[in-house]
N, CA and C atoms of all chains as a GROMACS GRO file, in nm:
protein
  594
    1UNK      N    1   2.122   7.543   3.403
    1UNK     CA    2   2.256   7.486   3.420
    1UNK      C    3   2.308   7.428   3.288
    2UNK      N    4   2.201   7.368   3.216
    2UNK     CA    5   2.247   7.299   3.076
    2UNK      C    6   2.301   7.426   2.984
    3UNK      N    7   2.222   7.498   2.970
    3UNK     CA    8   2.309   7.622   2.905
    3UNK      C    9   2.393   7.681   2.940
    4UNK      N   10   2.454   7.660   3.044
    4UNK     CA   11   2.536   7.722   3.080
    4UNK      C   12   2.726   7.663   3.018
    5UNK      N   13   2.676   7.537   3.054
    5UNK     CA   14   2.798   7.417   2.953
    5UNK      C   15   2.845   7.475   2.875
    6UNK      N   16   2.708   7.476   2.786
    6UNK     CA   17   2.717   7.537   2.593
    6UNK      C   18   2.850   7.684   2.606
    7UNK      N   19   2.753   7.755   2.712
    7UNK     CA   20   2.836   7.895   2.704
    7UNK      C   21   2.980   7.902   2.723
    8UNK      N   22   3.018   7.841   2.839
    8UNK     CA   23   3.166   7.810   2.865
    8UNK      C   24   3.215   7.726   2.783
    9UNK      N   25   3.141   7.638   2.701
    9UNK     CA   26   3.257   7.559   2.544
    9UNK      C   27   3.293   7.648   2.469
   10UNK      N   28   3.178   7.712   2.427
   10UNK     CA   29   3.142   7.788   2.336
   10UNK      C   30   3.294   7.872   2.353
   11UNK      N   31   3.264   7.929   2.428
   11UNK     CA   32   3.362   8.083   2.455
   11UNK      C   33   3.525   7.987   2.499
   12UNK      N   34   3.555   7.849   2.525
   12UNK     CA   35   3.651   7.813   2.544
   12UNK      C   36   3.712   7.823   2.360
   13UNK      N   37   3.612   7.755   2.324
   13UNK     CA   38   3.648   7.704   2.161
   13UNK      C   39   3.654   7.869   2.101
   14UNK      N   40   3.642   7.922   2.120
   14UNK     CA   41   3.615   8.082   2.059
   14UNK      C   42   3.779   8.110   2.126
   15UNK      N   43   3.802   8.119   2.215
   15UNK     CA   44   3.932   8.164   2.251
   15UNK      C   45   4.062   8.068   2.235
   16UNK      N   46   4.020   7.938   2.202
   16UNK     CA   47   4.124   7.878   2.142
   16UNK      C   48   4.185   7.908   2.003
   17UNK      N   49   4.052   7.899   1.915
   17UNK     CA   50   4.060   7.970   1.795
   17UNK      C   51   4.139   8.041   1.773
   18UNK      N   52   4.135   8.182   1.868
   18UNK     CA   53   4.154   8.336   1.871
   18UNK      C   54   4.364   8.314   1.907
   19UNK      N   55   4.341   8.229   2.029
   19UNK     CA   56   4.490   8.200   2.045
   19UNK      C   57   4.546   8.141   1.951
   20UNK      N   58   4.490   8.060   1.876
   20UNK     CA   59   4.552   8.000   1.756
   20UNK      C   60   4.604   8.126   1.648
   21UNK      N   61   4.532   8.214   1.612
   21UNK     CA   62   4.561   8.324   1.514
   21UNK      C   63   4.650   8.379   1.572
   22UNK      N   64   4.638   8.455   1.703
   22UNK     CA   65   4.726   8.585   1.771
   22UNK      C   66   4.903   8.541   1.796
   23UNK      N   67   4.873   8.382   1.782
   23UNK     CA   68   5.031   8.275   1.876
   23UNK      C   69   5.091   8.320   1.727
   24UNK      N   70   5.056   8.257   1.609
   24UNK     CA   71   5.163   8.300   1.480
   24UNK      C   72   5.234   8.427   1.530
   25UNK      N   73   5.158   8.533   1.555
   25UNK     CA   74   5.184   8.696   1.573
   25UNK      C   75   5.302   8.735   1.683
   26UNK      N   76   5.213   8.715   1.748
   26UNK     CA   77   5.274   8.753   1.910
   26UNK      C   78   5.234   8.636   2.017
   27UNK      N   79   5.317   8.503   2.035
   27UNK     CA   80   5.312   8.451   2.141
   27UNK      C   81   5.251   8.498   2.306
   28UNK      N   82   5.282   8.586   2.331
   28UNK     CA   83   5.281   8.658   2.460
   28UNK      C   84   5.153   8.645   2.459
   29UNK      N   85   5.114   8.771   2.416
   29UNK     CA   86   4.988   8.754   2.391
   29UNK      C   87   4.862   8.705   2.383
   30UNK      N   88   4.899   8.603   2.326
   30UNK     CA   89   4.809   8.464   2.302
   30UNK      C   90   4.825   8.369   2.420
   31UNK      N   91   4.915   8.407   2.529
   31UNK     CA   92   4.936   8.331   2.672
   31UNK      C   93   4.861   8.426   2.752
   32UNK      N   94   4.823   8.538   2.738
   32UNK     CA   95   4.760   8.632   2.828
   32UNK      C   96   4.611   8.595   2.782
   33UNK      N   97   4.559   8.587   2.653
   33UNK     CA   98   4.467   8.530   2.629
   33UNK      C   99   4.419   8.416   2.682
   34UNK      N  100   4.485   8.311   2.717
   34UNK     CA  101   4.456   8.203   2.767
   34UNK      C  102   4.416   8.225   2.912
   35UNK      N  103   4.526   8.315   3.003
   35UNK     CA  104   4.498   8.316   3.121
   35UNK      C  105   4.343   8.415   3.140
   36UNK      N  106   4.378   8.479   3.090
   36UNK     CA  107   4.231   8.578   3.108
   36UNK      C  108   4.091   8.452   3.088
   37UNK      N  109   4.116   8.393   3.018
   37UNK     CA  110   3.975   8.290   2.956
   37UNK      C  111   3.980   8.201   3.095
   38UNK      N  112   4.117   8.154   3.148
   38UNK     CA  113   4.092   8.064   3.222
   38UNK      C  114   4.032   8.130   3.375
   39UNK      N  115   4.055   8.251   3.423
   39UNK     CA  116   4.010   8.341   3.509
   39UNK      C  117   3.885   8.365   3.467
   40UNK      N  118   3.812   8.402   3.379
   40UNK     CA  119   3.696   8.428   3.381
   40UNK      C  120   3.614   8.303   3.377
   41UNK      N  121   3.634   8.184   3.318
   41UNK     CA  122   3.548   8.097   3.311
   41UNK      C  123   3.550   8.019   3.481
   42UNK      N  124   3.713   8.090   3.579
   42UNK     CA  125   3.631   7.982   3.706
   42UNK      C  126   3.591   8.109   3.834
   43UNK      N  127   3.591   8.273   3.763
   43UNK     CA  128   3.484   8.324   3.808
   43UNK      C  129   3.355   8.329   3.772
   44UNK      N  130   3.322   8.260   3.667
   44UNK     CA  131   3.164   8.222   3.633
   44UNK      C  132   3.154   8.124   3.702
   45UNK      N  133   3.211   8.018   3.770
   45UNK     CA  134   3.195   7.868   3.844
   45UNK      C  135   3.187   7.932   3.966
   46UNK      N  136   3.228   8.026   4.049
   46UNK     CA  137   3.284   8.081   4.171
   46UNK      C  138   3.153   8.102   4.256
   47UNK      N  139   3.022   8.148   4.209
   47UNK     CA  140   2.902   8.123   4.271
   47UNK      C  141   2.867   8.008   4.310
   48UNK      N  142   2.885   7.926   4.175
   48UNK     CA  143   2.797   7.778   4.192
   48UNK      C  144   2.871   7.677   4.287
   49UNK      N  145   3.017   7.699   4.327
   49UNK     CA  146   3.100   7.642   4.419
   49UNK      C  147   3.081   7.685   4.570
   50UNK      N  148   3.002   7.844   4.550
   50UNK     CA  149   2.978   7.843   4.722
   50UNK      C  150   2.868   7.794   4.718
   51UNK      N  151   2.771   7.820   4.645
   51UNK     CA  152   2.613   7.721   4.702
   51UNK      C  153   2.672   7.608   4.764
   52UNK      N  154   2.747   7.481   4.689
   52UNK     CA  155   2.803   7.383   4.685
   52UNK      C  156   2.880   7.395   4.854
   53UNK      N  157   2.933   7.511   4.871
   53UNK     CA  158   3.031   7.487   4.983
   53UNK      C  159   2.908   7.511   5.114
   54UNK      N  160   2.835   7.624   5.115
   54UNK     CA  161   2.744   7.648   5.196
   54UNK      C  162   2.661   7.494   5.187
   55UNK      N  163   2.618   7.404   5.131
   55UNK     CA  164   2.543   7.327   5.188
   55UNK      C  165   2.585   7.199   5.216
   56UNK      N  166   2.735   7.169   5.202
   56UNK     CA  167   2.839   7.146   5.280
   56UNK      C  168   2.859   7.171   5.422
   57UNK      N  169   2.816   7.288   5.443
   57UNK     CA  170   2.856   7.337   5.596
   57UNK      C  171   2.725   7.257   5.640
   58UNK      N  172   2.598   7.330   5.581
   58UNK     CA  173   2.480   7.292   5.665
   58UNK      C  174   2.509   7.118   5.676
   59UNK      N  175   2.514   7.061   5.604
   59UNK     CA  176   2.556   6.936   5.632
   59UNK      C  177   2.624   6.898   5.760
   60UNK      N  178   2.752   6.969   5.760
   60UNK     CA  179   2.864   6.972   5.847
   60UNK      C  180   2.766   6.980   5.981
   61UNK      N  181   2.717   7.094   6.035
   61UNK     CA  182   2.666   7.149   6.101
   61UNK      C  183   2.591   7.042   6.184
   62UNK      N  184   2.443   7.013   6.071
   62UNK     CA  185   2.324   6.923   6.129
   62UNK      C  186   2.406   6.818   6.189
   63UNK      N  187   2.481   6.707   6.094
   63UNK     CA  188   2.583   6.603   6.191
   63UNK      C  189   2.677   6.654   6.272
   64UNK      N  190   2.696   6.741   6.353
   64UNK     CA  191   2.764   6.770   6.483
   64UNK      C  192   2.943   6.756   6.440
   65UNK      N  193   2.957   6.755   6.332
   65UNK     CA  194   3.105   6.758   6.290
   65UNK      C  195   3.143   6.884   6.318
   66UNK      N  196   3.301   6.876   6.391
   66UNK     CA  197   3.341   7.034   6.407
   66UNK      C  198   3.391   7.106   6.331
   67UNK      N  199   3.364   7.218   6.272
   67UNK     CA  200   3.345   7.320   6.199
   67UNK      C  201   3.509   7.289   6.132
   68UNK      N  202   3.556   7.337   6.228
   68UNK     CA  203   3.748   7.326   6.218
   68UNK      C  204   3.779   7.245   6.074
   69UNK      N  205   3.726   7.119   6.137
   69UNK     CA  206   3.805   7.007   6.024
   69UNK      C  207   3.740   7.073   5.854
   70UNK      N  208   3.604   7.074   5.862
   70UNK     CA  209   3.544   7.109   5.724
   70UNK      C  210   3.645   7.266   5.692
   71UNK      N  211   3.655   7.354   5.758
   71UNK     CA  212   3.710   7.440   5.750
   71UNK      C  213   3.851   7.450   5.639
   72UNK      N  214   3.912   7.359   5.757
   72UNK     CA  215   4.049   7.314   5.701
   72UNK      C  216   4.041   7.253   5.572
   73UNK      N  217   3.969   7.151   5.515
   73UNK     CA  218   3.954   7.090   5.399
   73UNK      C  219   3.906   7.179   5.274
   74UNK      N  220   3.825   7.262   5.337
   74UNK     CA  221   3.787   7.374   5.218
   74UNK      C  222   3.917   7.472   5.182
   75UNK      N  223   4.011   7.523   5.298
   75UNK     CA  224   4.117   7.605   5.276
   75UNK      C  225   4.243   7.484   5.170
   76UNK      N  226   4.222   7.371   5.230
   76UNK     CA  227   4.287   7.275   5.133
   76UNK      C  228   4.245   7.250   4.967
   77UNK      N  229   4.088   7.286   4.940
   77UNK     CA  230   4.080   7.197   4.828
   77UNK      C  231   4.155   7.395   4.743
   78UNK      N  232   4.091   7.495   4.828
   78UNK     CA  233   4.192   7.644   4.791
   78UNK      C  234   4.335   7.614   4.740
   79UNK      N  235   4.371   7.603   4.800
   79UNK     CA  236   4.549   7.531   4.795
   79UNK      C  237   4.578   7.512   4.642
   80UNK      N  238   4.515   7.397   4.684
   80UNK     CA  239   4.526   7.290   4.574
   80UNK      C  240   4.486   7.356   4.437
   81UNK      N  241   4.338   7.451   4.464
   81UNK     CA  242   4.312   7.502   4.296
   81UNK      C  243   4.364   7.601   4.235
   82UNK      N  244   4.447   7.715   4.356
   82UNK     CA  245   4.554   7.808   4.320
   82UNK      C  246   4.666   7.726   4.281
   83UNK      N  247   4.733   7.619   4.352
   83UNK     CA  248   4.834   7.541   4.288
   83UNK      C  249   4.835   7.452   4.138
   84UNK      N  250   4.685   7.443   4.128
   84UNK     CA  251   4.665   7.374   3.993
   84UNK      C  252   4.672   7.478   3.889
   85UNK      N  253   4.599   7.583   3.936
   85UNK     CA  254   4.560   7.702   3.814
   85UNK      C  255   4.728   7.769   3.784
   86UNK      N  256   4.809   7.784   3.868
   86UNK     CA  257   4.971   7.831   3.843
   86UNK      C  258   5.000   7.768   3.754
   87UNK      N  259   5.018   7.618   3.822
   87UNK     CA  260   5.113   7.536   3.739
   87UNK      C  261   5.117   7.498   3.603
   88UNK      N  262   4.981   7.503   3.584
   88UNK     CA  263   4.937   7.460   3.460
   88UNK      C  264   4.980   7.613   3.372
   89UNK      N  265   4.932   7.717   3.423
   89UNK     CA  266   4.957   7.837   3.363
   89UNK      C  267   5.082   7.792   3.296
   90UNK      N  268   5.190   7.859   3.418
   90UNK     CA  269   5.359   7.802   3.375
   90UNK      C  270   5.388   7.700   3.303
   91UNK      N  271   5.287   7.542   3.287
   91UNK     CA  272   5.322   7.448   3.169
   91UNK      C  273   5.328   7.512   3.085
   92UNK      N  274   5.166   7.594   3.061
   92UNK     CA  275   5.178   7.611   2.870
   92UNK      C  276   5.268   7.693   2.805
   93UNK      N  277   5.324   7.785   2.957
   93UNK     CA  278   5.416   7.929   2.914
   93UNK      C  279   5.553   7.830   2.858
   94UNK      N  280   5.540   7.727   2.898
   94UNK     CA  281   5.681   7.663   2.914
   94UNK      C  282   5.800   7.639   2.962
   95UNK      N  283   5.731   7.637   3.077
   95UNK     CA  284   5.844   7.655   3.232
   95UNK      C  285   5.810   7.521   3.283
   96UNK      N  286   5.823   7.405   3.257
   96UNK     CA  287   5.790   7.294   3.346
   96UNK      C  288   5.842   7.263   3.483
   97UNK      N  289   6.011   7.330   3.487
   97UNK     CA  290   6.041   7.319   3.622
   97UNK      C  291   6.004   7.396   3.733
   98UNK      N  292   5.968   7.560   3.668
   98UNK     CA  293   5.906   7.612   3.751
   98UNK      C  294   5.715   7.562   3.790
   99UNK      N  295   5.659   7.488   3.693
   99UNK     CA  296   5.529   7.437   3.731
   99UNK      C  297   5.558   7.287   3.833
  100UNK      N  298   5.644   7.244   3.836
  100UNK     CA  299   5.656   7.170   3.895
  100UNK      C  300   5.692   7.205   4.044
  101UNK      N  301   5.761   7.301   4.058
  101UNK     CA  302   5.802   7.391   4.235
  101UNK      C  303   5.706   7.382   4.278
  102UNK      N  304   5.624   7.507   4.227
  102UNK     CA  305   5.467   7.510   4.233
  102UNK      C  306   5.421   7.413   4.293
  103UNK      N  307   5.368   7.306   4.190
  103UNK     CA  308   5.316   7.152   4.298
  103UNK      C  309   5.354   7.116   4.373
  104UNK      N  310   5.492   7.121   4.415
  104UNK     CA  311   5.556   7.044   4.524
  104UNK      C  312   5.532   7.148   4.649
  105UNK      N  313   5.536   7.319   4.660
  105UNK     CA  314   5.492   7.423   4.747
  105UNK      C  315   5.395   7.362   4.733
  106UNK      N  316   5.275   7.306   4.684
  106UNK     CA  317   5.103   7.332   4.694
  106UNK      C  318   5.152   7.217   4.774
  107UNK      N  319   5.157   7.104   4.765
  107UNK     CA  320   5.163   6.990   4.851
  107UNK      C  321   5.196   6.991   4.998
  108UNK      N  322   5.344   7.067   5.001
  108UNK     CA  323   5.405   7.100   5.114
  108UNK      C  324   5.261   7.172   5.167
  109UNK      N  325   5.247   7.258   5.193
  109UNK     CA  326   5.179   7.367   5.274
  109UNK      C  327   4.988   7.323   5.277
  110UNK      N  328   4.993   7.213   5.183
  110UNK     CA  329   4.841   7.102   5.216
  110UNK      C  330   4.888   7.046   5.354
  111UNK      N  331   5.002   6.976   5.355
  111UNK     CA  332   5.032   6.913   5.459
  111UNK      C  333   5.019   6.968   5.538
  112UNK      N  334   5.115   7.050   5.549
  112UNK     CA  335   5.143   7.150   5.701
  112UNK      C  336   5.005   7.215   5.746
  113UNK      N  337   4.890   7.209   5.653
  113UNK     CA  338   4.736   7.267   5.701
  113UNK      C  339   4.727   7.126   5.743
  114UNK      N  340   4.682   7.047   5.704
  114UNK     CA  341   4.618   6.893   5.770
  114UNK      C  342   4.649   6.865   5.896
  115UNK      N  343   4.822   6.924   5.976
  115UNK     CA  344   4.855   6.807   6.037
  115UNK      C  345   4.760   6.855   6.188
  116UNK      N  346   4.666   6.971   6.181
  116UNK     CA  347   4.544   6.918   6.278
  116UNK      C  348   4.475   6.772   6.308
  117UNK      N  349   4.453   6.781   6.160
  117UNK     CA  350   4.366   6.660   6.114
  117UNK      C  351   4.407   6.522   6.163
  118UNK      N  352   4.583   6.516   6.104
  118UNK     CA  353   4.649   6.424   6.123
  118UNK      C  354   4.680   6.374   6.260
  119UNK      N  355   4.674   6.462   6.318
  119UNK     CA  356   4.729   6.447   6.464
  119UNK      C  357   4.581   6.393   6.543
  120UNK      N  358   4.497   6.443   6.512
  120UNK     CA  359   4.390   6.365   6.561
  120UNK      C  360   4.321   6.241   6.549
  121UNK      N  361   4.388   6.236   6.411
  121UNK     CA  362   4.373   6.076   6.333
  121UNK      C  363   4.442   5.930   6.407
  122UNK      N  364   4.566   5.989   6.418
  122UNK     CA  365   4.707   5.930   6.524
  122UNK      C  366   4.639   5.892   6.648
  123UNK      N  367   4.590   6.016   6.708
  123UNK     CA  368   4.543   5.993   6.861
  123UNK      C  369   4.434   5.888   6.858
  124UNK      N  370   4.367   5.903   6.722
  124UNK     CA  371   4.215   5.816   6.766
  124UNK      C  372   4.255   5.671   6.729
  125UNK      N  373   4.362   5.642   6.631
  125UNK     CA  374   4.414   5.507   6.659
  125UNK      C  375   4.506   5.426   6.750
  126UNK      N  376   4.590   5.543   6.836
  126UNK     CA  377   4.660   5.496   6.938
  126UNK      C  378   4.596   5.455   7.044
  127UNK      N  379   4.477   5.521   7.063
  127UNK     CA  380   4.367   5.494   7.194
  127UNK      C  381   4.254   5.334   7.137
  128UNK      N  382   4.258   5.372   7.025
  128UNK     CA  383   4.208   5.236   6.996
  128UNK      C  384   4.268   5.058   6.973
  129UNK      N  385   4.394   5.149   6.985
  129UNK     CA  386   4.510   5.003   6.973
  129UNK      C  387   4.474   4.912   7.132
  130UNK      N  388   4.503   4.851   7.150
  130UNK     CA  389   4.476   4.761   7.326
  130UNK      C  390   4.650   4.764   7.357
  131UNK      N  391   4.665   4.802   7.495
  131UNK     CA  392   4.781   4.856   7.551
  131UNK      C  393   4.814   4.710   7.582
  132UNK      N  394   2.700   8.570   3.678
  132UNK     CA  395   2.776   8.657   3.634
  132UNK      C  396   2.871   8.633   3.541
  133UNK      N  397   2.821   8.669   3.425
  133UNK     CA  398   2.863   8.658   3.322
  133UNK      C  399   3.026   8.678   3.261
  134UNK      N  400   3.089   8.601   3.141
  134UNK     CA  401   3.145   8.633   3.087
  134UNK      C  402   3.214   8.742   2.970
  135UNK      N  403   3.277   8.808   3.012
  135UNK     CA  404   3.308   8.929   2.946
  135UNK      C  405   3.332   8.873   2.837
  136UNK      N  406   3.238   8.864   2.734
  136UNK     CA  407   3.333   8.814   2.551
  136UNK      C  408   3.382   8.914   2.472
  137UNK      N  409   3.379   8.997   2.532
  137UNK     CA  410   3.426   9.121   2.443
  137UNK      C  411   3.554   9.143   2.490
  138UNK      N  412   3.612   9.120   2.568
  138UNK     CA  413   3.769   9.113   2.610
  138UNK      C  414   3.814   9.007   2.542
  139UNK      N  415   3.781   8.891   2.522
  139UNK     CA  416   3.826   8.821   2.476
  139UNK      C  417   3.901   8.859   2.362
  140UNK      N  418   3.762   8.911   2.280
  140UNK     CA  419   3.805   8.983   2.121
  140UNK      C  420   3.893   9.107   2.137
  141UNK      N  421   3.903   9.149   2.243
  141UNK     CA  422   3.976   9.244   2.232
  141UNK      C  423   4.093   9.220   2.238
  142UNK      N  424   4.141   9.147   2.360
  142UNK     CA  425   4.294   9.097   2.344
  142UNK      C  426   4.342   9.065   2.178
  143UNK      N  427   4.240   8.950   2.147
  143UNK     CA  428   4.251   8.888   1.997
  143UNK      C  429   4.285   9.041   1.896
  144UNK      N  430   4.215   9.095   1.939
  144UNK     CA  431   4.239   9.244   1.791
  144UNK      C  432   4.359   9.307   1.835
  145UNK      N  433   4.394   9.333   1.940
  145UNK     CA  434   4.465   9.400   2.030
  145UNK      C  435   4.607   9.328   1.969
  146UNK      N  436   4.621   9.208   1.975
  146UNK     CA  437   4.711   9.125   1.930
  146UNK      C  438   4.788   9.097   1.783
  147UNK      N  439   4.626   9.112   1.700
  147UNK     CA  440   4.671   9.153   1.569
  147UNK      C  441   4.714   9.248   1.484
  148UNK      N  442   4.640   9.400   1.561
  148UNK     CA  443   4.677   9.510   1.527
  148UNK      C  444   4.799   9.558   1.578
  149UNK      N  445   4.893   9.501   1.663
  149UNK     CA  446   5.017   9.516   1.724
  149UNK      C  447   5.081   9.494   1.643
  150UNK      N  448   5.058   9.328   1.554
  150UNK     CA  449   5.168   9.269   1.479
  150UNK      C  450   5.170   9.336   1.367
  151UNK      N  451   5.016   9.371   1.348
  151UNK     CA  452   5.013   9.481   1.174
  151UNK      C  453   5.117   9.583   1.199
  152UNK      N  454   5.087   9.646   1.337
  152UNK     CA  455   5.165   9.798   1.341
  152UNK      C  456   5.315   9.752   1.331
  153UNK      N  457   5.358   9.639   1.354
  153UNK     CA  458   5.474   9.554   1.372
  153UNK      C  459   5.566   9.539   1.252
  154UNK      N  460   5.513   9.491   1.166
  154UNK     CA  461   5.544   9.431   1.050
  154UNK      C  462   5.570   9.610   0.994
  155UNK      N  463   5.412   9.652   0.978
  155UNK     CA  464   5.448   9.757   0.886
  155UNK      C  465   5.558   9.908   0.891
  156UNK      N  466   5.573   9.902   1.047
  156UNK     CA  467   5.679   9.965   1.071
  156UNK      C  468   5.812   9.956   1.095
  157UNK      N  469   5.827   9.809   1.088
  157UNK     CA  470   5.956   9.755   1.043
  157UNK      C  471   5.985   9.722   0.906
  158UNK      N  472   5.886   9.734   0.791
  158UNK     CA  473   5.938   9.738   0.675
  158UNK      C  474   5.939   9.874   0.620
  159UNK      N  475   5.921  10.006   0.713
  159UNK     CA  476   5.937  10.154   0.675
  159UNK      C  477   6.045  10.167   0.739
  160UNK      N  478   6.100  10.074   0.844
  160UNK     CA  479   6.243  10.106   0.841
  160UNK      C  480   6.226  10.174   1.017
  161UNK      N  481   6.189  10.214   1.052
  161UNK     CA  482   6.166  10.204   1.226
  161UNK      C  483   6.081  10.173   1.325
  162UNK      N  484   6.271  10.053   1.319
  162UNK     CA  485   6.264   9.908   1.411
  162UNK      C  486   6.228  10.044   1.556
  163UNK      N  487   6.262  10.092   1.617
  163UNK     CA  488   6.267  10.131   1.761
  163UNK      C  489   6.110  10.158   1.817
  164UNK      N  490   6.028  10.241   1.715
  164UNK     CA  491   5.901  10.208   1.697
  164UNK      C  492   5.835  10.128   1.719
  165UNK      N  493   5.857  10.034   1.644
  165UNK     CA  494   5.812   9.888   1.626
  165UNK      C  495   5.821   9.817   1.798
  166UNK      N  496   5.923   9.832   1.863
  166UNK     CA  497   5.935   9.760   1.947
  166UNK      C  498   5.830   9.866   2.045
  167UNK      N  499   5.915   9.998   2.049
  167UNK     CA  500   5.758  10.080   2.161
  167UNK      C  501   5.591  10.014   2.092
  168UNK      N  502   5.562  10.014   1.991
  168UNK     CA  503   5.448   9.962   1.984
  168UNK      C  504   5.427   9.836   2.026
  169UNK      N  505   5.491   9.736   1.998
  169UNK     CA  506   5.470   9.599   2.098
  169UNK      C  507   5.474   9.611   2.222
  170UNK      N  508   5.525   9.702   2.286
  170UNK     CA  509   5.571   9.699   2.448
  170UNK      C  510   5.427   9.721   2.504
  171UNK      N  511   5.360   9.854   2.431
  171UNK     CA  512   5.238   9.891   2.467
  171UNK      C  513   5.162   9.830   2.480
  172UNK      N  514   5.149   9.753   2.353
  172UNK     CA  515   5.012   9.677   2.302
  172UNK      C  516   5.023   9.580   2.447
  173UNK      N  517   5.115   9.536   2.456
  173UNK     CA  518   5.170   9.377   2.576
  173UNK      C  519   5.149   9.438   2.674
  174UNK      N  520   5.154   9.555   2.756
  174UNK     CA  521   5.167   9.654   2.848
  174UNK      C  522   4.980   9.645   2.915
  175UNK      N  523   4.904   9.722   2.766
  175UNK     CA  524   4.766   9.738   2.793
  175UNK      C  525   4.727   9.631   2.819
  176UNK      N  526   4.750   9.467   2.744
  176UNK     CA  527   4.689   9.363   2.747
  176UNK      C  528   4.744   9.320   2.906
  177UNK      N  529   4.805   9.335   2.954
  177UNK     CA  530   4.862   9.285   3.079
  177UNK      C  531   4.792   9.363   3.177
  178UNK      N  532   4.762   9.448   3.178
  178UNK     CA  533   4.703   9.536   3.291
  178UNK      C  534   4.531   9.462   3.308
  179UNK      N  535   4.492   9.446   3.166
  179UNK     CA  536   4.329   9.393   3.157
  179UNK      C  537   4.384   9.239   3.201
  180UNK      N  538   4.438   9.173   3.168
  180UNK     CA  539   4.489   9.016   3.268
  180UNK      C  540   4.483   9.063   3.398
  181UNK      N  541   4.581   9.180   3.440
  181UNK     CA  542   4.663   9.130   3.583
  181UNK      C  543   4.536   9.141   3.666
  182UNK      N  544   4.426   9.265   3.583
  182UNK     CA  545   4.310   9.274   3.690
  182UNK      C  546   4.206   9.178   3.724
  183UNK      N  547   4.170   9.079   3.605
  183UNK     CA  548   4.098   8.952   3.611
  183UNK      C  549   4.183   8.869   3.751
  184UNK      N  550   4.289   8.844   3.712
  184UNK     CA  551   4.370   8.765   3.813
  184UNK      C  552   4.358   8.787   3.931
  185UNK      N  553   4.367   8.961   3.949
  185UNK     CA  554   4.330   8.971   4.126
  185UNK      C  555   4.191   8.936   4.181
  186UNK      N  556   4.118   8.977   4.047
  186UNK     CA  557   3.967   8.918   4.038
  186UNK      C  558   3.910   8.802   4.097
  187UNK      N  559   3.990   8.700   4.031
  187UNK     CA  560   4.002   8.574   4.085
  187UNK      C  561   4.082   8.550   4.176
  188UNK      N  562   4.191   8.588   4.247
  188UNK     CA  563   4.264   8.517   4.354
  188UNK      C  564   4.126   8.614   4.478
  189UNK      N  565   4.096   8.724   4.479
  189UNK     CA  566   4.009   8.767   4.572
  189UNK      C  567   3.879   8.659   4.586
  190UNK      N  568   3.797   8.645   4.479
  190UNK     CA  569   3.724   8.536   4.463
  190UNK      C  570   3.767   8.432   4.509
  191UNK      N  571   3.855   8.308   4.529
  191UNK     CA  572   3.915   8.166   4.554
  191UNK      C  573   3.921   8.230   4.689
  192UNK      N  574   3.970   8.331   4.731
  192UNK     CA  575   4.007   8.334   4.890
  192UNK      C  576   3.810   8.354   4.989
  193UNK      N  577   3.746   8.471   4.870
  193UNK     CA  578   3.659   8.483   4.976
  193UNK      C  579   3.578   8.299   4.983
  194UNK      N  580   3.602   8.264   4.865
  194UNK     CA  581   3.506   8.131   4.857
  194UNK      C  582   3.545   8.038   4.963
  195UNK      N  583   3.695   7.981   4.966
  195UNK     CA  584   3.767   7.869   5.008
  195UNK      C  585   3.798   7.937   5.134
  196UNK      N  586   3.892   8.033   5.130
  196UNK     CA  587   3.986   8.064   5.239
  196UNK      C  588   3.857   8.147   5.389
  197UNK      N  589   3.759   8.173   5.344
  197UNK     CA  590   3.686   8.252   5.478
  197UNK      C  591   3.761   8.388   5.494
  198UNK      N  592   3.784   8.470   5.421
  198UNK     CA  593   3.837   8.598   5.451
  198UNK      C  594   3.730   8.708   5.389
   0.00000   0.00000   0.00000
């Protein structure tokens, strides 16, 4: 795992570099560079996040928690890392208003997944209030 | 599963040898050239992106989403 760090600096600092030379040239370019680096370095993470998620579940599982909710939270933290990985894209391109839509869609449509969650949250404090 | 570093460099060469072909065929005097060769170069480099990208949105879904 320790080497593994090294490798993904390594190759971050190697492609910063590289964008640094190609941006004088051809801007474009040097933004496609970036995205490609940033795609490959969180399909090298993309294994080590399901171990992570699989023993999550088993967790889930052994304590009798229902599947649903963990479910939902994993399709949420999704959301959220397609909405992070856009937006940020579109910052560096230099679209801030369009990276900003972006966040506000990722937010919206977190919600609208939760309000399982939420609604059960509601119920378990209304029953606990004293009538 | 490793990192492709050789794409990396490739975009990077891919990028420079565009602007060479760029420069030097706009100081021989055809601009129309010049621009078909950038279109390409941006064209090929986009196709090796767009496929990483599906790469990864397939990946984030099978991980997160359960599909």
């Amino acid at each position: 795992m320790a080497i593994e760090i090294i490798k993904i600096v390594a190759i971050a600092l190697v492609a910063t570099f590289l964008a640094l030379i190609v941006k004088e040239q051809k801007p474009n370019l040097a933004f496609l560079l970036i995205v490609f680096v940033g795609c490959s370095i969180f399909l090298f993470l993309a294994d080590k996040i399901y171990e992570i998620i699989l023993m999550l579940e088993k967790i889930a599982v052994n304590a009798n928690v229902n599947t649903v909710y963990l479910e939902t939270i994993l399709k949420i933290i999704g959301i959220a890392y397609i909405a992070e990985f856009a937006s940020q894209i579109t910052k560096d391109a230099g679209q801030g208003s369009l990276a900003s839509k972006i966040e506000l869609s990722g937010k919206i449509l977190i919600l609208a997944m939760a309000i399982p969650i939420l609604t059960v949250i509601i119920e378990t404090i209304i029953q606990m209030l004293p009538s | 599963m490793g990192i492709d570093v050789d794409i990396i460099f490739k975009i990077a060469g891919v990028g420079l040898v565009v602007a060479f072909l760029h420069t030097i065929l706009d100081q021989v005097g055809k601009k129309e050239y010049a621009q078909w060769v950038t279109l390409f170069g941006f064209i090929y480099i986009l196709f090796m992106v767009a496929s990483v990208v599906e790469d990864l949105f397939q990946k984030i879904k099978s991980v997160f989403l359960f599909q």
